[in-house]
C-alpha positions as CSV (number, residue, x, y, z in Angstrom):
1,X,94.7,105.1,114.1
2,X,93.7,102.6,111.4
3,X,94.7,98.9,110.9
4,X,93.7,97.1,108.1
5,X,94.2,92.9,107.4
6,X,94.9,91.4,104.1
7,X,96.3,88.2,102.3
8,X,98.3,87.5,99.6
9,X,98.0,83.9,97.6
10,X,101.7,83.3,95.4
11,X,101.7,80.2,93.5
12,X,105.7,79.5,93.1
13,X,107.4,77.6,90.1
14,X,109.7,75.8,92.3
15,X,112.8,76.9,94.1
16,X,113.8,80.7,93.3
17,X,113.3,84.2,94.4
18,X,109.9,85.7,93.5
19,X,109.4,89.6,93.7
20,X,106.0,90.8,94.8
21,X,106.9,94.4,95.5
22,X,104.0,95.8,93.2
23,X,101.4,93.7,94.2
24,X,101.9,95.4,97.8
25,X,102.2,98.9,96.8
26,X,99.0,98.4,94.5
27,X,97.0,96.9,98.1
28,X,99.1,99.9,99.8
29,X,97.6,102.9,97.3
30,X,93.8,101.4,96.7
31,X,93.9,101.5,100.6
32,X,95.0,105.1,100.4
33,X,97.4,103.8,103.8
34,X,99.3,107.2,104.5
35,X,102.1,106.6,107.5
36,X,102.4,103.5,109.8
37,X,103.6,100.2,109.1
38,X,103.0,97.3,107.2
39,X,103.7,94.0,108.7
40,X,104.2,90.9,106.3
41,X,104.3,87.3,107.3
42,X,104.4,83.7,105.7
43,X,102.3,81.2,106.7
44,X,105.1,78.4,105.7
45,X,107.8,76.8,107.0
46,X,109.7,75.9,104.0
47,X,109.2,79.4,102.1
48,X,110.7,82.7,103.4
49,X,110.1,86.5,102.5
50,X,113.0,89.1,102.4
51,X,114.1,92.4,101.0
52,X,117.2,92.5,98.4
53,X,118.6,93.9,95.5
54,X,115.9,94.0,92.7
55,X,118.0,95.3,89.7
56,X,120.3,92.6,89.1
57,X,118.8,89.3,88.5
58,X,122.5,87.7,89.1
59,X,122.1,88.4,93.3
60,X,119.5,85.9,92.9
61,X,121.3,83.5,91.1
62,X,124.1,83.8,93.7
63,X,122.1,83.6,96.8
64,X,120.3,80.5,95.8
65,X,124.2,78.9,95.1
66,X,125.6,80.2,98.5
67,X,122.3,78.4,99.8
68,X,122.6,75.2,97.8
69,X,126.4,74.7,99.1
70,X,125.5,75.7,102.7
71,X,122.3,73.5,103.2
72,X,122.8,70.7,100.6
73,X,119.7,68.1,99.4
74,X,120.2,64.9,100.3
75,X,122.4,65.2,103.2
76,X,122.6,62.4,105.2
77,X,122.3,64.4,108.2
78,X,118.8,65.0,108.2
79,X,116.5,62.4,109.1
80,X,113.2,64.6,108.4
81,X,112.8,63.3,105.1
82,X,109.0,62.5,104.9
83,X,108.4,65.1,101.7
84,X,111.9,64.3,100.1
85,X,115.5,65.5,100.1
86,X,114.8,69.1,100.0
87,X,112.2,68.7,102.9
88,X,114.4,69.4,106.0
89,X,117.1,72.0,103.6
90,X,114.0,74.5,103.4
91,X,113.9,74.4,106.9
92,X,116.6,75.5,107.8
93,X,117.2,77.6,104.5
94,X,113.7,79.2,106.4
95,X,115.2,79.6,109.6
96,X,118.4,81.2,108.7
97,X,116.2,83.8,106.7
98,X,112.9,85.3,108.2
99,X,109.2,84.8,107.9
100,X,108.0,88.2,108.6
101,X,109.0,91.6,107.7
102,X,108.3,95.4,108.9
103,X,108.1,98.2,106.3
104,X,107.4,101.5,107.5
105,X,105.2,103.4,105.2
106,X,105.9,107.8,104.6
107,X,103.5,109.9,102.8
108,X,101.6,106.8,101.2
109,X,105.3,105.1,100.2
110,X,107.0,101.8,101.3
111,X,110.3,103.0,102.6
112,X,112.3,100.8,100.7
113,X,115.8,101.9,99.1
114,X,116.2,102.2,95.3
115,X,117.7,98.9,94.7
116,X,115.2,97.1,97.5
117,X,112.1,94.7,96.5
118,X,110.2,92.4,98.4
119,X,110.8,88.4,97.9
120,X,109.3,85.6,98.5
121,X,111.8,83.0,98.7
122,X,110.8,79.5,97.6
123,X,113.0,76.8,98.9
124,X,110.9,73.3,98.2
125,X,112.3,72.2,94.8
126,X,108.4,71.6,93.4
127,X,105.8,74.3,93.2
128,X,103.9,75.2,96.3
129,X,100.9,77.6,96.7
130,X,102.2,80.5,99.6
131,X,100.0,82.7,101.7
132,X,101.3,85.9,103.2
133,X,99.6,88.0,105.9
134,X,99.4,92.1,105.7
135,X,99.2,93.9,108.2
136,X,98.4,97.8,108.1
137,X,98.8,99.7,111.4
138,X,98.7,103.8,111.0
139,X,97.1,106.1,109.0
């Protein structure tokens, strides 16, 4: 049994979806990991990771509107204001989505389906510098 640590740095641009999915495969094959599974987890609580559709660039579009009209800026129902009006949103926007994820790995291979990537889902409105823990355990 082997487990190896490892962390990624993603500056993001802002709100948005950004895909990282070859950036782990690439730490995935120069580790030569065979079967196990990778753990992944952000370090943030305004930032989330998650796996979706990686062909069509309009899912993204549409998630971040179903987010905007379910957790609005500026609403006057959040007092936790102290970085601005999109401080206490990305909160929540993190807690109805995840911080960590668990990929199992086959014959050297993330087991993800054809359409699947791995995201790191900016939700602060200015850019923000994200860390995200690996975690290999297998062989």
């Amino acid at each position: 049994m082997r487990q190896q640590f490892h962390e990624l740095t993603i500056s993001t641009r802002g709100r948005g979806l950004i895909e990282f999915t070859a950036t782990v495969e690439k730490w995935v094959a120069e580790n030569k990991f065979r079967d196990g599974l990778l753990t992944l987890h952000l370090k943030h609580t305004s930032a989330s990771l998650l796996i979706q559709e990686n062909a069509d660039p309009a899912v993204r579009r549409d998630l971040e509107a179903f987010f905007a009209r379910l957790v609005r800026d500026g609403d006057p129902l959040f007092i936790h204001t102290a970085e601005g009006i999109d401080d206490m949103p990305a909160h929540i926007r993190t807690a109805l989505t995840a911080v960590n994820l668990s990929i199992p790995l086959h014959g050297g291979e993330l087991t993800l389906g054809t359409w699947q990537g791995i995201y790191l889902w900016e939700h602060r409105r200015h850019p923000h510098t994200r860390h995200i823990a690996l975690h290999f355990l297998g062989e």
